[in-house]
C-alpha positions in Angstrom: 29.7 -5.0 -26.0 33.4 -5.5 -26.4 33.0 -4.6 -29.8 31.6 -1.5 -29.6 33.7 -0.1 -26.4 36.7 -0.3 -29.0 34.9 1.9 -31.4 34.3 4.1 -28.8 38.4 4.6 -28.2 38.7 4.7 -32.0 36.7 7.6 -32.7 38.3 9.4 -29.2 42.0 9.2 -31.1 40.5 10.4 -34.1 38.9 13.2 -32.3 42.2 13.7 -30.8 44.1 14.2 -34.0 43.4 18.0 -34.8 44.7 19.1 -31.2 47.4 17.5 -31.7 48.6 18.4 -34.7 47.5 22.3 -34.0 49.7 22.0 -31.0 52.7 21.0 -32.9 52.0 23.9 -35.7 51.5 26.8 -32.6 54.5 25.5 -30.4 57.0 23.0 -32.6 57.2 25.2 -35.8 58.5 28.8 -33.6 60.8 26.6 -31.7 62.2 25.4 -35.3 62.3 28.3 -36.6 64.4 30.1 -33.3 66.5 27.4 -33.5 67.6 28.1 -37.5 67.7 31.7 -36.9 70.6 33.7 -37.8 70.4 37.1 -36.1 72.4 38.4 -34.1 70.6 38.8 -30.7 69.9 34.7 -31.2 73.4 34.0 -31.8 75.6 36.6 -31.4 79.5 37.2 -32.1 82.3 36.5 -29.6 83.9 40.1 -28.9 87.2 40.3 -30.4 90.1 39.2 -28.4 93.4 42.2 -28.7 97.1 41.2 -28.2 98.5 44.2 -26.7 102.1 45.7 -26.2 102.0 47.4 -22.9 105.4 49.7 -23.6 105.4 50.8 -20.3 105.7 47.4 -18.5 107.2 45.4 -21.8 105.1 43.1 -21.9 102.5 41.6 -24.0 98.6 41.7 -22.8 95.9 39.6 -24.0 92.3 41.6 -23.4 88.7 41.9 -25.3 88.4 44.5 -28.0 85.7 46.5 -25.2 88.4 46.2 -22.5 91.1 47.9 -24.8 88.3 50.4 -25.9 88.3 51.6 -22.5 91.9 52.4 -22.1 92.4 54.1 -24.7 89.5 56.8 -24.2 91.0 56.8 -20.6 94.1 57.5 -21.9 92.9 59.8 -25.1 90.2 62.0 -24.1 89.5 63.8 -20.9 87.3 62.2 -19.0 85.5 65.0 -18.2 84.3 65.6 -21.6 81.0 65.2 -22.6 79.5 61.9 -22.7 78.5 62.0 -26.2 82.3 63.0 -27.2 83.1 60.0 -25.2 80.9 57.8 -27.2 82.5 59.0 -30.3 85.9 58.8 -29.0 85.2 54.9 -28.1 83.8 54.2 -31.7 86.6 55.5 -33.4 89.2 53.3 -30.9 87.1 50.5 -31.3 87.3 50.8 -35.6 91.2 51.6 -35.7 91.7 48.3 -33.5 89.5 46.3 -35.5 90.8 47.1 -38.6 94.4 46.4 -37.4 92.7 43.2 -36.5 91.6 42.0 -39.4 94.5 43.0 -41.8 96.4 41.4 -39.5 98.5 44.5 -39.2 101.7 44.0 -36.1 103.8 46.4 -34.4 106.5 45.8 -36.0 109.0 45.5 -33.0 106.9 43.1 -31.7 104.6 41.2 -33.9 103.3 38.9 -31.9 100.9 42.3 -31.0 98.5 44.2 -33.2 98.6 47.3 -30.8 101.0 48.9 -28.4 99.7 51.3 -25.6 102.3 53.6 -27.4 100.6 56.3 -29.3 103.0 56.6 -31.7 102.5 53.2 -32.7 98.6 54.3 -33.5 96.5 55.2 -30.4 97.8 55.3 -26.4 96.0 53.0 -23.9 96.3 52.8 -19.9 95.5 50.6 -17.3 92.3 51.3 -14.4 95.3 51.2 -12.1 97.1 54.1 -14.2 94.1 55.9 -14.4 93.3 55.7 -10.9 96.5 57.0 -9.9 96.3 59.7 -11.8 92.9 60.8 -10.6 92.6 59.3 -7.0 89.8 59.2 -4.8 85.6 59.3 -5.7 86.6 61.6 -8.5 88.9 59.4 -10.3 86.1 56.4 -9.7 83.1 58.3 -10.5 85.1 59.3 -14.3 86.3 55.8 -14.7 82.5 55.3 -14.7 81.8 57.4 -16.7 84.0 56.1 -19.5 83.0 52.8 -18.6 79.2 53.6 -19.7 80.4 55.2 -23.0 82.0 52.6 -24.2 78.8 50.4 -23.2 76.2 52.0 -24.4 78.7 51.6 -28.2 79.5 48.4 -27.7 80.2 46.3 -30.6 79.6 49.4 -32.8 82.0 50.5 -35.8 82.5 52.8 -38.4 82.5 51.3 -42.1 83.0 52.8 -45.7 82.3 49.9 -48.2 81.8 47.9 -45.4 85.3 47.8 -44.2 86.3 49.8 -41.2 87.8 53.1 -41.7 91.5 54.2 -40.6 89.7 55.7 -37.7 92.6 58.4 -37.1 92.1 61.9 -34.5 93.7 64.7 -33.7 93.5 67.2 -30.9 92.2 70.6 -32.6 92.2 71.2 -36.1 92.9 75.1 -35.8 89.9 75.2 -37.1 89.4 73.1 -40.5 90.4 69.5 -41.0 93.1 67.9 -43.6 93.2 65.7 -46.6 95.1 62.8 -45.6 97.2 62.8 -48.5 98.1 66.0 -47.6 100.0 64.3 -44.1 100.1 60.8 -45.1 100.4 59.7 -48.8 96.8 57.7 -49.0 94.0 59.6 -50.3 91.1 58.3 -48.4 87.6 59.2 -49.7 86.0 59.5 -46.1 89.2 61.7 -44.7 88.7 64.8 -46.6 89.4 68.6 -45.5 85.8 70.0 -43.5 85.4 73.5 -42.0 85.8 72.8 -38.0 84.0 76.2 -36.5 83.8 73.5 -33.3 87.5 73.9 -32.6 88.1 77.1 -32.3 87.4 77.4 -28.5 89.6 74.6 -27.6 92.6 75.7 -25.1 95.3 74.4 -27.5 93.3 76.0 -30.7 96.9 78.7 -31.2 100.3 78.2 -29.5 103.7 79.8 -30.5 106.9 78.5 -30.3 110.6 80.5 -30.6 113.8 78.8 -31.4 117.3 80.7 -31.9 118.4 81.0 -35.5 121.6 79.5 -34.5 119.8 76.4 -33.4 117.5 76.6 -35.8 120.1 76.1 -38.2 121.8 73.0 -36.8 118.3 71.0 -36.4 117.6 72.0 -39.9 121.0 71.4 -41.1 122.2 74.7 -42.9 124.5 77.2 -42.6 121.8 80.1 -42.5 117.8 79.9 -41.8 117.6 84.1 -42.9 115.5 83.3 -46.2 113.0 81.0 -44.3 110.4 80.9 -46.4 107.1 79.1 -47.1 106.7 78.2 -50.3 103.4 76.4 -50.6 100.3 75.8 -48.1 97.4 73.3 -48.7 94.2 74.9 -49.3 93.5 73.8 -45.1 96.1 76.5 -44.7 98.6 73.8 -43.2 102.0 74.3 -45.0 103.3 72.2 -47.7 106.7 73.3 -48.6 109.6 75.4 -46.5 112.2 76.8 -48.4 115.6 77.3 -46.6 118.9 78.2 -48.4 119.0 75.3 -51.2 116.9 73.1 -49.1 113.5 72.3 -49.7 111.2 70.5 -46.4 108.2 69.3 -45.9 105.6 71.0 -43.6 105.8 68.3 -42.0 109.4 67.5 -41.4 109.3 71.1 -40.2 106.9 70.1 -37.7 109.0 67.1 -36.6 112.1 68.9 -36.6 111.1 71.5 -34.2 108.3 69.6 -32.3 105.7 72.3 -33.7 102.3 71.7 -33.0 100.8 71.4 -36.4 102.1 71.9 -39.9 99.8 74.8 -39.5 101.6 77.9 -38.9 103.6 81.0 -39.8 107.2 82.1 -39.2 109.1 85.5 -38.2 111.8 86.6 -37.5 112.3 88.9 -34.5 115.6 89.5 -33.4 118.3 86.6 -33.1 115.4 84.1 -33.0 112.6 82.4 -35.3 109.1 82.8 -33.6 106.0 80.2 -35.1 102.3 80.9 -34.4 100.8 77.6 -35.0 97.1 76.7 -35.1 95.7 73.4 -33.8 97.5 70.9 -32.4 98.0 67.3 -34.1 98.3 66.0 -37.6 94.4 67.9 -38.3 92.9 64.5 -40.9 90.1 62.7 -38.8 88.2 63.6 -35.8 89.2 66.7 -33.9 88.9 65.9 -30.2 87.7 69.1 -28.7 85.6 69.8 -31.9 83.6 66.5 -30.5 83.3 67.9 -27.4 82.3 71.3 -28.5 79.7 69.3 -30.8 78.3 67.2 -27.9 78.2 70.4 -25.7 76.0 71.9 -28.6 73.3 68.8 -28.4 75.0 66.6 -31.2 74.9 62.9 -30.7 77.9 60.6 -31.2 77.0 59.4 -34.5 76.3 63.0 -36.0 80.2 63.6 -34.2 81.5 60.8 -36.2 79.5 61.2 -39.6 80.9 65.0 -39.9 84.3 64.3 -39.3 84.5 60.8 -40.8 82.6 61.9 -44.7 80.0 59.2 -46.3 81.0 56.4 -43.5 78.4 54.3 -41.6 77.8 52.8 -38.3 77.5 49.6 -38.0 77.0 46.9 -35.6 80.3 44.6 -35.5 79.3 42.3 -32.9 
């Protein structure tokens, strides 16, 4: 009897045996499998972390990459643009920080920074207490939401060429076509080239003028007569190249920097005792025009298709 009770529990392990090892194949072999995974969602990226010169307080400022993000569209775009424009706006903050990020490029009066909220160091940020300030009450809150949900609904996101982020560089209007940036900067870059911007034309700064005495206009320029103003040579944009004055020879753009123009877009006259400039656009004109994105998002364009028109042959892409 003995003997055959122990059969009995033999043949029940045996019988046991399949389950067991089916379990293990339905349950233990996903779990592995999660475990070795590499995708993102399973193990995803810390977000960058920014050293920041805040110029306004002096002081350095240590915040996430989505944190900075969100200062500088406060502090670069109207809030009360579109939120698509927005979107685009917060992509190409996000890309010019992470690139300065991982070249390691400092400010160099204080290196121990990669950014300053100066935007002539690169790009202008603010504080939520600045911004409030400046627009106070449900108003002010209900746009700091608003900026809030473009940069979240981007987060992580970048724009690449060769997968390296681009020099992610804007402008307010373009006057109405972009520029090459060789044609401001020296670097030829193949995804900031010259595009007709028909989206621009309808922004409030699209055409200003500006009038300076001749007299004066001699002393910033540093001549003893600016009569034979003259441009010499324009870009194919339109945007001038060279100036002539008396035996001097400028740069559009020193022109620009001189006399605080607008753009290196414009014409000169005569009229009188004083030099009048029409000038078209407003900002250096190579990258993403600002009110060209809004004008685009108005007209049912998406952040991307923003991005991809002003920024040529670049793609978006998921940083962390």
């Amino acid at each position: 009897m003995r003997t055959k009770r122990r059969r009995r529990k033999r043949s029940r392990g045996r019988s046991c045996l399949p389950l067991v090892i089916l379990f293990v194949i339905l349950v233990g072999l996903p779990a592995l499998l999660v475990r070795s995974c590499t995708v993102s969602f399973f193990s995803p990226k810390e977000i960058p972390l920014v050293g920041l010169w805040d110029a306004e307080h002096s002081k350095l400022l240590s915040m996430t990459l989505e944190e900075y993000v969100q200062g500088v569209v406060a502090a670069e775009m109207p809030a009360s643009f579109e939120l698509e424009a927005l979107k685009a706006q917060a992509v190409a903050a996000r890309t010019y920080a992470l690139r300065r990020i991982l070249r390691d490029e400092r400010i160099a009066e204080h290196p121990e920074a990669h950014l300053s909220s100066d935007f002539q160091s690169g790009q202008a940020w603010i504080s939520w207490d600045t911004f409030l300030k400046r627009n106070a009450g449900a108003a002010g809150v209900a746009l700091q939401r608003k900026i809030k949900r473009a940069v979240k609904q981007t987060e992580g996101i970048v724009a690449l060429y060769d997968d390296e982020p681009i020099l992610a560089v804007y402008h307010s209007s373009s006057g109405g076509r972009t520029e090459n940036s060789e044609h401001y900067w020296s670097e030829s870059l193949p995804y900031l080239r010259s595009v007709d911007d028909p989206y621009s034309l309808k922004a409030p700064n699209h055409y200003s003028t500006a009038t300076i005495q001749l007299s004066n206009l001699a002393k910033v320029l540093d001549v003893s007569s600016v009569k034979n103003f003259k441009v010499v040579e324009r870009y194919p944009s339109g945007r001038v190249k060279t100036v002539e004055v008396g035996e001097k020879w400028f740069s559009g753009r020193e022109i620009r920097q001189r006399l605080s123009l607008r753009s290196t877009w414009f014409t000169a006259e005569i009229l009188g005792n004083e030099m009048v400039f029409s000038v078209w656009g407003y900002g250096h004109g190579v990258g993403m025009s600002q009110y060209g994105a809004q004008a685009m998002a108005g007209a049912g364009y998406g952040y991307s298709e923003i991005l991809q028109y002003y920024y040529q042959g670049i793609e978006l892409s998921q940083a962390y």
